[in-house]
N, C-alpha and C positions, 0 to 999 in steps of 0.2 A: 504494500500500500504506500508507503512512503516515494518508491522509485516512480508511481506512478503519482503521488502529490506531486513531488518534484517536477515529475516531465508537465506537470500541467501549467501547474506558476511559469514553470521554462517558458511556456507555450504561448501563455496569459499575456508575461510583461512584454515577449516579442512582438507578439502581436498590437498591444495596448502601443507601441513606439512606432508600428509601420504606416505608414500613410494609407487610408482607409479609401473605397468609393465616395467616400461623403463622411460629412462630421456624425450622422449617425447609423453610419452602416460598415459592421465590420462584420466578420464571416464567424466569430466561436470557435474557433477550433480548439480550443483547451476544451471546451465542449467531447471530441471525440476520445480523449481522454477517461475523462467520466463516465462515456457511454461505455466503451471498455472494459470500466471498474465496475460498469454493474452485471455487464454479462461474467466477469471474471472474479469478482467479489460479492458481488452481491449489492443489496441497496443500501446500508446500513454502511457499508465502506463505499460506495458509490457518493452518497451523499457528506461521508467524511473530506474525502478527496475535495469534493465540490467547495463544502467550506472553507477546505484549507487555502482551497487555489484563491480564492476572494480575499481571503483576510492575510494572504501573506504575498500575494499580488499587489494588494492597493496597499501594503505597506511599502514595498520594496518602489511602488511607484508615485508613492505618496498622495495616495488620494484618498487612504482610509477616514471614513465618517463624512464625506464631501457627497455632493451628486452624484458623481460617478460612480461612489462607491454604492448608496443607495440602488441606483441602476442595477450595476452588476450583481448587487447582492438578490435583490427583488427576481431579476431575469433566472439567475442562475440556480438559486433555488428553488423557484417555480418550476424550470425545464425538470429539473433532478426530481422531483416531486410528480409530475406529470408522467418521467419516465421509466419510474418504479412503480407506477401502478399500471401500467402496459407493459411492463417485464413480468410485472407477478400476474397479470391476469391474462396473459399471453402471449410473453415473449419466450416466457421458459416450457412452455407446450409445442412453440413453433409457428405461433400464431400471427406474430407478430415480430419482423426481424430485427437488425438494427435500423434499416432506411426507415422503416414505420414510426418504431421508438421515436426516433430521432425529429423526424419533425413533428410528432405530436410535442415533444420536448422542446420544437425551436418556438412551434406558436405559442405556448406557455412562457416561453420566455420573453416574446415581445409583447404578447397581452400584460403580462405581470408589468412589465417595465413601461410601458403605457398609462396604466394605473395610476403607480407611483407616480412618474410625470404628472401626470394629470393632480391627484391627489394633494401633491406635498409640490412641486418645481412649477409650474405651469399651470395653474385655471382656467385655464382659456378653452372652447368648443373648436377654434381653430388648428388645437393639435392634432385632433382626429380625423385631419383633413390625408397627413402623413400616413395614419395609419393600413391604406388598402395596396401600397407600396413595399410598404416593410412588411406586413406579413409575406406579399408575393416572395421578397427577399430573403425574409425568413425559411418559408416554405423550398426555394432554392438552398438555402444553406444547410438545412435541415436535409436533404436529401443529398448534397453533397457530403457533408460531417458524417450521415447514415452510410452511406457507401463507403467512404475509407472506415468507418469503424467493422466495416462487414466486411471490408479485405481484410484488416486485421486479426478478425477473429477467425475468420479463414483460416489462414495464415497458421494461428494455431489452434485449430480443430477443434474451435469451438462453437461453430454455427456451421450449419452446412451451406456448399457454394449454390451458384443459382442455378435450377435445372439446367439449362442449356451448356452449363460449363461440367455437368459429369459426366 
């Protein structure tokens, strides 16, 4: 668990410093991390992971207790939360793979962080204007983040590949 807290903060501050599509669209990939942790650990360390990478991400980047960190925190604990209960209610039957997981996990994440904007940074009706955007976005990164987390667990034989690859 730790090797893979690590690779996700790795993952988080890289990412959190590379020039994005736009000031509010960045892709998660410390995200595919997590998803990982939940096929490979489970949710209970799935969601350890997830904490860690927030709270020692927005340290190392100095944003802990700020907007951003709100954001991240709201986002990313919502995904984690969305996609422990589509691992438990049928990801681990087969039901549901990682690409599924994954973007039921990324719309939970921009809905939650919507909220809070809206809630607590923003009262304005105007910000909802954003939102049929970013989900499309979401819903793309969601299914990109799903797919490399589904090679990876490929990879090591932990989800099986997609019929037309056996």
């Amino acid at each position: 668990m730790a090797a893979l807290t690590a690779l996700a903060v790795i993952i988080h501050a890289v990412e959190a410093m590379l020039p994005g599509a736009g000031p509010l669209f960045k892709p998660g990939l410390a995200n595919i991390v997590g998803l990982a942790a939940l096929w490979l650990l489970g949710f209970r360390a799935a969601l350890l992971v997830t904490v860690l990478r927030i709270l020692i991400g927005s340290l190392i980047l100095g944003t802990f207790m700020s907007p951003t960190f709100l954001l991240s925190a709201s986002g990313g604990l919502a995904a984690m939360l969305a996609m422990g209960l589509m691992h438990r209610f049928g990801g681990r039957q087969g039901i549901f793979g990682p690409v599924g997981v994954s973007i039921v996990g990324a719309i939970a994440h921009i809905c939650a962080q919507f909220s809070v904007a809206y809630l607590v940074l923003i009262q304005h009706m105007g910000l909802f204007y954003l939102l049929p955007l970013l989900l499309a976005t979401s819903l793309a990164t969601g299914v990109l983040n799903g797919v490399i987390a589904h090679f990876m667990l490929t990879r090591l034989n932990l989800v099986s590949p997609p019929r037309e690859a056996r």
